[in-house]
Residue frames as qw, qx, qy, qz and C-alpha x, y, z in Angstrom:
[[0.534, -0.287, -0.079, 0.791, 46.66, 43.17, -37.02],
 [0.252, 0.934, 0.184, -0.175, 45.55, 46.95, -37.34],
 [0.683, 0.178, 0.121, 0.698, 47.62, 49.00, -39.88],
 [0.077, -0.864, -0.382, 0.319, 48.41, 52.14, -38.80],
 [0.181, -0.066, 0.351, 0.916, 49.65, 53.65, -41.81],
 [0.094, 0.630, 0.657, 0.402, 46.15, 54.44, -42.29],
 [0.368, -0.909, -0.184, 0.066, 45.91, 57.02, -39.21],
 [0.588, 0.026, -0.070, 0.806, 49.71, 58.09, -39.81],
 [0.007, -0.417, -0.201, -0.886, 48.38, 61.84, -41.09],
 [0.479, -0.732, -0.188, -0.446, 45.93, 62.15, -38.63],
 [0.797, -0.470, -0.180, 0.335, 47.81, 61.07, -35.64],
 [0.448, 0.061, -0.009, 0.892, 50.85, 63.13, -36.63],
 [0.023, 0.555, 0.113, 0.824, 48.42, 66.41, -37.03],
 [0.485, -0.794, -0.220, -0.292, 46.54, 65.76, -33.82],
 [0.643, -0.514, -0.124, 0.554, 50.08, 65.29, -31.57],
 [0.346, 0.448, 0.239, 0.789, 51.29, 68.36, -33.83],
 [0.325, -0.665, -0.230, -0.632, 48.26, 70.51, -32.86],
 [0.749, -0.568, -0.340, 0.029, 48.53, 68.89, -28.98],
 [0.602, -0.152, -0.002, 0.784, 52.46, 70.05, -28.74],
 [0.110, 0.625, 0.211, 0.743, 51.42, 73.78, -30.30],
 [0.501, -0.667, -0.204, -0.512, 49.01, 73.91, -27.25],
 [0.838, -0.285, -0.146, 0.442, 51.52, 72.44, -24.98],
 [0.541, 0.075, -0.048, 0.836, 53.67, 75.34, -25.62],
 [0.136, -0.704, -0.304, -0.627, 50.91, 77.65, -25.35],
 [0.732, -0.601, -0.284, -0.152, 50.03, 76.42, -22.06],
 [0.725, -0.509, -0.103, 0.453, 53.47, 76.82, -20.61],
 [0.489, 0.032, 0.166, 0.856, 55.11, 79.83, -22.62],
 [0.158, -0.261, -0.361, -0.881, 52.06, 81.91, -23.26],
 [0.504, -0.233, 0.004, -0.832, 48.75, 81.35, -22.04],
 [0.042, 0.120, -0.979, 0.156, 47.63, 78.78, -19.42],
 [0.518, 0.341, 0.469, -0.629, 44.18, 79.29, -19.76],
 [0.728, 0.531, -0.212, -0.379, 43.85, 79.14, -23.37],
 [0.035, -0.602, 0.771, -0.206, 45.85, 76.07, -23.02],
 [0.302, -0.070, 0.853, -0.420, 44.16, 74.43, -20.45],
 [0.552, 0.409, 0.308, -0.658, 40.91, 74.94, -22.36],
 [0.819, 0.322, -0.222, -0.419, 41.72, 73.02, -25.40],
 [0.022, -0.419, 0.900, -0.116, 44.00, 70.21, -24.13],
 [0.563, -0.029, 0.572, -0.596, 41.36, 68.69, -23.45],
 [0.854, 0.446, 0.038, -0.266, 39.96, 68.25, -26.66],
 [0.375, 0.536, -0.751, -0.091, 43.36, 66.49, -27.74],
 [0.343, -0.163, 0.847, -0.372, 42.48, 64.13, -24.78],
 [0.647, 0.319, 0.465, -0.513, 39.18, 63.16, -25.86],
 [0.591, 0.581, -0.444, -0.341, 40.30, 62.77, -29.84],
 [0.366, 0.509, -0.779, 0.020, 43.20, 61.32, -29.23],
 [0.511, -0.246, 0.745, -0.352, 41.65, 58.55, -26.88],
 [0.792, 0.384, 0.290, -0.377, 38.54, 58.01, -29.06],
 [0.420, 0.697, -0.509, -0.279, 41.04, 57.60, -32.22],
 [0.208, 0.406, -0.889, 0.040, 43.11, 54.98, -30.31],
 [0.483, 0.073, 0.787, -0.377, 39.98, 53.00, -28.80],
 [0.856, 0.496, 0.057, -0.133, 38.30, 52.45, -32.48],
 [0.517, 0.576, -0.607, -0.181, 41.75, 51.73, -33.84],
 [0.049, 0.273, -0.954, 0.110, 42.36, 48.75, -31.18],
 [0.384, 0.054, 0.746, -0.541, 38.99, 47.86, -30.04],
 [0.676, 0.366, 0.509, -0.387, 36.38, 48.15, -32.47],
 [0.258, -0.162, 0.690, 0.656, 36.80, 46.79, -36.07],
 [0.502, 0.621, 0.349, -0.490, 34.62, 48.64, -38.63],
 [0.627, 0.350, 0.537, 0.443, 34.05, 49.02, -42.29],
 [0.375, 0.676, 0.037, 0.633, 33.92, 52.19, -42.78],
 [0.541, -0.521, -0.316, 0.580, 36.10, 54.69, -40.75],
 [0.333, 0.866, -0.017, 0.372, 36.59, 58.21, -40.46],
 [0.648, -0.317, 0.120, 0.682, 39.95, 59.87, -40.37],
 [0.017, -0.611, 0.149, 0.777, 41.87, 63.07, -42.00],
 [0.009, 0.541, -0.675, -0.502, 42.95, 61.80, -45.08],
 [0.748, -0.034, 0.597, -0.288, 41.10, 58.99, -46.80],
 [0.837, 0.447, 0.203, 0.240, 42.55, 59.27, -50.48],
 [0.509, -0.477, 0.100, 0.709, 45.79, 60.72, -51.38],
 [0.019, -0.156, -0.290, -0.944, 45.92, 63.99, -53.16],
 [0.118, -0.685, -0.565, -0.444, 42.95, 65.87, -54.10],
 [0.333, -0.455, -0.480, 0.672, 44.12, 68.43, -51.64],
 [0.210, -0.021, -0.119, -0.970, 42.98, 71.64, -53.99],
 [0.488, -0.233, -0.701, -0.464, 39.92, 69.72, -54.04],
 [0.494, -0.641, -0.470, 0.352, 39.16, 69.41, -50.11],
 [0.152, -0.192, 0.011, 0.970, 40.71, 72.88, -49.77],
 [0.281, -0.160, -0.301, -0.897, 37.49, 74.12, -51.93],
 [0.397, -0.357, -0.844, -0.044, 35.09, 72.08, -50.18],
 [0.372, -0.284, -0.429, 0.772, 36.25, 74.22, -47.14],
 [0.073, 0.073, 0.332, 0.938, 35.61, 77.02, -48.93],
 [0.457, -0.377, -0.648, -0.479, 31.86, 75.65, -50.06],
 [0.564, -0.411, -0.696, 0.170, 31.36, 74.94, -46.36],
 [0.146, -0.207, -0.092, 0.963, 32.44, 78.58, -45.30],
 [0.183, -0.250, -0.544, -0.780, 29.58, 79.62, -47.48],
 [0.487, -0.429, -0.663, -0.374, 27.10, 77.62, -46.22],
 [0.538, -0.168, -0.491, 0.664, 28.07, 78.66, -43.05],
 [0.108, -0.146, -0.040, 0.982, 27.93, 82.42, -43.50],
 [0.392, -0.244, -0.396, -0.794, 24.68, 82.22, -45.42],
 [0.511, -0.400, -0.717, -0.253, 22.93, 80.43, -43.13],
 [0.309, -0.284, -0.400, 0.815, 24.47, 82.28, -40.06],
 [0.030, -0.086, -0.370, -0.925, 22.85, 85.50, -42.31],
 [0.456, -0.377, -0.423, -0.687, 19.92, 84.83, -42.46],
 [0.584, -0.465, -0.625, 0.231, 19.64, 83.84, -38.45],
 [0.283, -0.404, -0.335, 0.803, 20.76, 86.76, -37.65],
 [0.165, -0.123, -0.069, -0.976, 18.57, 89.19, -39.81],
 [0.497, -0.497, -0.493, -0.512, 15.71, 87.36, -37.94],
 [0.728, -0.532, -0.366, 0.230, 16.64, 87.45, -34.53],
 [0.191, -0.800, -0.182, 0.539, 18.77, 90.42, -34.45],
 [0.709, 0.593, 0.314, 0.215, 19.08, 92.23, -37.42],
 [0.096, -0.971, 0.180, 0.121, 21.13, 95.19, -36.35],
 [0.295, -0.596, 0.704, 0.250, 24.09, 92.77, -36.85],
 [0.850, 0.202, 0.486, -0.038, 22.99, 90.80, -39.95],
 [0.284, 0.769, -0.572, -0.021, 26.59, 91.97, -41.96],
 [0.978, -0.094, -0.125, 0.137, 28.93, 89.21, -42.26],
 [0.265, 0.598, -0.389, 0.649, 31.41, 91.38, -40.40],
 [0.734, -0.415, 0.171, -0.509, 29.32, 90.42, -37.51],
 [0.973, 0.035, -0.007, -0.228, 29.27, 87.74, -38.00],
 [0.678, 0.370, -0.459, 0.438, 33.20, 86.90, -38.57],
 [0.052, -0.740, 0.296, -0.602, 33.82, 89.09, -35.23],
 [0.834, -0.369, 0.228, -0.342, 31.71, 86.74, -33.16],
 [0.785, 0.537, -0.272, 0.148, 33.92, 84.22, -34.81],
 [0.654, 0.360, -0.278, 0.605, 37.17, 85.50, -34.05],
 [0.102, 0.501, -0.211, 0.833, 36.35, 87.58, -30.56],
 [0.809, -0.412, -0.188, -0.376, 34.51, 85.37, -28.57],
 [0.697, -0.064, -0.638, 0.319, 37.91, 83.09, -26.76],
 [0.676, -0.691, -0.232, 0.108, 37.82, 83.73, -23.49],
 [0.451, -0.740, 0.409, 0.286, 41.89, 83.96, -23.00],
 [0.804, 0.519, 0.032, 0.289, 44.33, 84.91, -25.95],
 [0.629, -0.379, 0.018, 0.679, 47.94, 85.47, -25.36],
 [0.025, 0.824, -0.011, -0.566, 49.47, 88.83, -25.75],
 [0.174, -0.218, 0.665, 0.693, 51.51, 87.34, -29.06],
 [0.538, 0.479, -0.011, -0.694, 49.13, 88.16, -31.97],
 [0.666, 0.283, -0.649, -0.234, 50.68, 85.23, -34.10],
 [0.176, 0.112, -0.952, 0.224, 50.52, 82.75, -31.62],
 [0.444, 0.206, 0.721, -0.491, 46.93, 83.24, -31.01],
 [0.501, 0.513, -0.288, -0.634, 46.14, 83.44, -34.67],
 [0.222, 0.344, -0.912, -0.034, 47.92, 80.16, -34.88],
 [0.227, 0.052, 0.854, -0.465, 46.32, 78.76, -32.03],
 [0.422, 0.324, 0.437, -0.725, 42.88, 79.69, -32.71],
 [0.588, 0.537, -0.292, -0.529, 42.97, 79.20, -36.49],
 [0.692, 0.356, -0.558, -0.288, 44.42, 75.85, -36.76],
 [0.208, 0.148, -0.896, 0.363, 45.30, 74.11, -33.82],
 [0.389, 0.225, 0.643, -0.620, 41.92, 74.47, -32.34],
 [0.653, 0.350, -0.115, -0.661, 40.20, 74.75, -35.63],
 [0.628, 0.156, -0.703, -0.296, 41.14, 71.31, -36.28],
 [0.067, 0.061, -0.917, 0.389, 41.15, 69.68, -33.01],
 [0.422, 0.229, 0.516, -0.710, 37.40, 70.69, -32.37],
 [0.731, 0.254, -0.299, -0.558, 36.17, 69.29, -35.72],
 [0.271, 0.390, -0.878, 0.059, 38.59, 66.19, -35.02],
 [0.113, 0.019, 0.822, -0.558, 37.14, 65.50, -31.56],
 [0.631, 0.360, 0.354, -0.589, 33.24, 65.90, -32.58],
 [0.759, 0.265, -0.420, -0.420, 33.58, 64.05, -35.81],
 [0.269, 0.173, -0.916, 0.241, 35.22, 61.34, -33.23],
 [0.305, 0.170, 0.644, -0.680, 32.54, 61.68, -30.84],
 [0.696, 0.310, -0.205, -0.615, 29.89, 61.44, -34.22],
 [0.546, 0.371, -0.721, -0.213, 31.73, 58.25, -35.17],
 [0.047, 0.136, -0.898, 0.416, 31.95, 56.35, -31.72],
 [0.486, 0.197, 0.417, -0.742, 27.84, 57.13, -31.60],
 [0.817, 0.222, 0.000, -0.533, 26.65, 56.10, -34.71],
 [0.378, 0.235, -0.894, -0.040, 29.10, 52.98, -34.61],
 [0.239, 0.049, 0.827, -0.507, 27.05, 52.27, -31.45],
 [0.576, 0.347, 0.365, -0.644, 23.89, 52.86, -33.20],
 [0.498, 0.135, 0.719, 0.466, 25.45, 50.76, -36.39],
 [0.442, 0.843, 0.249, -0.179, 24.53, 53.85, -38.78],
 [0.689, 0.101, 0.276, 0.663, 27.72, 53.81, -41.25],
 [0.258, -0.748, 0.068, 0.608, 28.99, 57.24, -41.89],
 [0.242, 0.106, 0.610, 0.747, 28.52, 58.28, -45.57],
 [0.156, -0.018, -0.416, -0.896, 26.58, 60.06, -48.28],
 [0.486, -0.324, -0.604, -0.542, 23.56, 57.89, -48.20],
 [0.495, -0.348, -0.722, 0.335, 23.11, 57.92, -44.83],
 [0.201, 0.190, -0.058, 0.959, 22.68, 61.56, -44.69],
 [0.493, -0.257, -0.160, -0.816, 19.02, 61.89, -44.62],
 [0.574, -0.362, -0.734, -0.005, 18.27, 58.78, -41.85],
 [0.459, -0.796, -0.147, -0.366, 16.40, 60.53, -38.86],
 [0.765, -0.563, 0.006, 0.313, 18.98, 58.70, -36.18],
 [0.562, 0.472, 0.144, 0.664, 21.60, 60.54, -38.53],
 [0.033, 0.733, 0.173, 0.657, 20.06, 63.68, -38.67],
 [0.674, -0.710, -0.159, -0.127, 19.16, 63.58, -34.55],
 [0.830, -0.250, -0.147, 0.475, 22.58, 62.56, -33.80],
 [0.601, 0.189, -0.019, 0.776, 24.05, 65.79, -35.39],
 [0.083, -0.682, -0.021, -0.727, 22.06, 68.31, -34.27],
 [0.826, -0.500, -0.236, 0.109, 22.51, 66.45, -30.95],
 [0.671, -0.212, 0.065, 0.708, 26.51, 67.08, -31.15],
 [0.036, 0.660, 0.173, 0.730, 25.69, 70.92, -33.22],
 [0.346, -0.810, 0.012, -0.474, 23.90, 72.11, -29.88],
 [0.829, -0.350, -0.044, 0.434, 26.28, 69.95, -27.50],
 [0.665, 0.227, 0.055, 0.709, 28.63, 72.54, -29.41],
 [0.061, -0.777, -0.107, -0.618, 26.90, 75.58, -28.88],
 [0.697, -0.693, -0.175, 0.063, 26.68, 74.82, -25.20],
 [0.744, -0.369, 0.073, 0.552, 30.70, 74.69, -24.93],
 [0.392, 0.341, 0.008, 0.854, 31.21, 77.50, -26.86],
 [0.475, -0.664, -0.510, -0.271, 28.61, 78.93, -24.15],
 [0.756, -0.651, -0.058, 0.039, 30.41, 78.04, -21.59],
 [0.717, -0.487, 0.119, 0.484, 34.22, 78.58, -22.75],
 [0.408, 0.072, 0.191, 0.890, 33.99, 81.19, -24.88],
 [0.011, -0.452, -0.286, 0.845, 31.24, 83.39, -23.72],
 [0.218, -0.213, -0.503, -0.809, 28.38, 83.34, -26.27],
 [0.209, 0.210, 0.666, -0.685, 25.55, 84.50, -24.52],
 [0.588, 0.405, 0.031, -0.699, 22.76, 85.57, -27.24],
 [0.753, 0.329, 0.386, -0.420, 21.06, 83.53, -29.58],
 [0.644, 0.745, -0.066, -0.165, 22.62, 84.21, -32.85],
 [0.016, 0.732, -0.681, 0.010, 25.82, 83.13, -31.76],
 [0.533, -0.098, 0.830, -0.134, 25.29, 79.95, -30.24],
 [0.778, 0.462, 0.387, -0.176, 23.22, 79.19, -33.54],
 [0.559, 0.680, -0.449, -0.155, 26.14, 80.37, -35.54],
 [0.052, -0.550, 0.833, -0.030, 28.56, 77.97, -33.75],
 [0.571, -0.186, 0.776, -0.193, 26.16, 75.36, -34.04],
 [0.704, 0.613, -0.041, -0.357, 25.39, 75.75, -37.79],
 [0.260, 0.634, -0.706, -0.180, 29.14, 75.56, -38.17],
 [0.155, -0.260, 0.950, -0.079, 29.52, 72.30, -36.42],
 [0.715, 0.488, 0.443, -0.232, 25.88, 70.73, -37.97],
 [0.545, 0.759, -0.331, -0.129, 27.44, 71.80, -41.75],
 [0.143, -0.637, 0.755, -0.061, 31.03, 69.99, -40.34],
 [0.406, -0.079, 0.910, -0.015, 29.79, 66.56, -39.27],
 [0.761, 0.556, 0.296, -0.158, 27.43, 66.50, -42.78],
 [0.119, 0.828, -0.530, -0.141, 30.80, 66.99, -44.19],
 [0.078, -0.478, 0.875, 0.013, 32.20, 64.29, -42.96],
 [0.659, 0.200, 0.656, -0.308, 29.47, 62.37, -43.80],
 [0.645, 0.708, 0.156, -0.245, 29.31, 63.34, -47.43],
 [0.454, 0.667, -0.589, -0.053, 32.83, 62.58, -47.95],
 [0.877, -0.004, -0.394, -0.275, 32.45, 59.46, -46.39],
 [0.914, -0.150, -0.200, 0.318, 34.27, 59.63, -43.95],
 [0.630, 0.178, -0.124, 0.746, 36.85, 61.85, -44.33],
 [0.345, -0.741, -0.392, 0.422, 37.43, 64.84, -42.05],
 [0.467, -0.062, 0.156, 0.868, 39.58, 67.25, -44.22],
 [0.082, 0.453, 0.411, 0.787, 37.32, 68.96, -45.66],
 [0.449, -0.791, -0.414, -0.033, 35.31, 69.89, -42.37],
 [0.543, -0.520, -0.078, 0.655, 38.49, 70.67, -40.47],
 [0.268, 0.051, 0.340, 0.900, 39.32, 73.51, -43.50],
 [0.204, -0.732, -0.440, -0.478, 35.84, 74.75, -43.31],
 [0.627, -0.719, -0.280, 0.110, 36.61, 75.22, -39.53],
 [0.626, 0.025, 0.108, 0.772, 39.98, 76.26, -40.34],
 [0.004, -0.421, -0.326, -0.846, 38.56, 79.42, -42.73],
 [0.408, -0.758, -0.443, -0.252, 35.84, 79.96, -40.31],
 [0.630, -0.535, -0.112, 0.552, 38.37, 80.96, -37.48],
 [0.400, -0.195, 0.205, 0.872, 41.04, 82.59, -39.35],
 [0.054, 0.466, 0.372, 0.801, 38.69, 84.77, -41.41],
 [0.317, -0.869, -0.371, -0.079, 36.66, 86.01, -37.65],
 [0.713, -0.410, -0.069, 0.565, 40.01, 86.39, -36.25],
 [0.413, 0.152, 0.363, 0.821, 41.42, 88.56, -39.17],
 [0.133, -0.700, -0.555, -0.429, 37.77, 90.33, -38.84],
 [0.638, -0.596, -0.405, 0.271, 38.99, 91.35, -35.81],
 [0.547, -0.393, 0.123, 0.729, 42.00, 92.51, -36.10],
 [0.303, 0.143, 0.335, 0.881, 40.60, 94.93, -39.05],
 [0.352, -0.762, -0.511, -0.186, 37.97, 96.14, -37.29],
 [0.076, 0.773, -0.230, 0.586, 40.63, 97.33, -34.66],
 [0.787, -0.547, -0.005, -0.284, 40.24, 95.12, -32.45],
 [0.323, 0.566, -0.752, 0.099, 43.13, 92.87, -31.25],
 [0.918, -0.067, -0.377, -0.098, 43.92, 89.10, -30.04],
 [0.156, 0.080, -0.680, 0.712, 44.88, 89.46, -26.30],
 [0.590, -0.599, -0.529, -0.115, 43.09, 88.81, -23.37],
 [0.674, -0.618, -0.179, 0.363, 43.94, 90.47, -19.94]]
């Protein structure tokens, strides 16, 4: 019999995040909406086909010990970093005119396609309801692969080639869709969005499992382009 008090916290944040975007989609913006419903579809499927179908040993989910939330909360942090520094240095070789991590945050936060006219409701949106749903859904999509390929999802598993292949497999799978639904055209973008999401699923590898600490890197990574934005002059509306 599965127990799903293990997936309580994750289940509750991904309908949470799915209802936010529900209200987007019908009170605010039906594009920006439409565009990430999706990914609740695809989580929330993959979530409930490993909890009924396949039985594994090790699984990954939000939450996998209780507490230690200042502790994942800095991970984020650590993962922002590695983010920004490695974004950095792609962009002062490919285009250097923008190798400032003010750039760099803009692209970030100025790239969605369609944000509603409410400034806090796309801040919201963008910063935490997407920032977690898109780490959610690709560290599902990571998990459903290497369960196929039986490659367990931890620390020591970090450095096995079918590992490594898989994520930079789902990294540039990421760039593509931010390509294609949020308009990064040049080089340095698509490599930042796929650094982020290559750094993410080694996250969730290195905490065995657990997703929190990716989804808060992805979290900070939003809300600090967004905010870049908006002090830059810029503002979070579309149309």
């Amino acid at each position: 019999m599965v127990n799903l008090k293990n997936y309580m916290v994750e289940i509750t944040l991904t309908l949470i995040s799915a209802f936010w975007l529900w209200l987007v989609l019908t009170n605010s913006n039906q594009v920006l909406g439409n565009t990430y419903l999706w990914l609740f579809a695809i989580s929330f499927s993959l979530l409930i086909i490993n909890i009924l179908i396949f039985d594994k040993s090790v699984r990954v989910t939000f939450q996998k010990e209780p507490g230690k939330h200042i502790e994942a909360i800095f991970a984020g942090l650590v993962g922002w970093g590695i983010v920004m520094v490695a974004s950095f240095i792609i962009f002062s070789i490919y285009e250097p005119s923008k190798a400032n991590f003010g750039s760099i945050l803009s692209i970030l936060g100025a790239t969605t396609p369609a944000f509603a006219n409410s400034i806090f409701t796309n801040f919201m949106t963008i910063t935490l309801a997407v920032g977690y749903l898109e780490t959610t859904t690709w560290a599902r999509v990571l998990e459903f692969i290497c369960d196929r390929l039986n490659i367990p999802i931890n620390r020591e598993n970090m450095t096995r080639i079918s590992f490594i292949i898989t994520t930079l497999v789902l990294a540039i799978a990421f760039a593509i869709y931010h390509s294609t639904s949020k308009g990064i055209t040049n080089f340095p973008g698509l490599a930042l969005v796929a650094i982020m999401m290559f750094v993410s699923l080694n996250m969730v590898a290195y905490f065995n499992g657990e997703t929190r600490q990716a989804v808060y890197t992805h979290i900070l990574l939003n809300g600090s382009g967004a905010i870049a934005v908006l002090l830059s002059g810029g503002k979070l509306i579309f149309g």
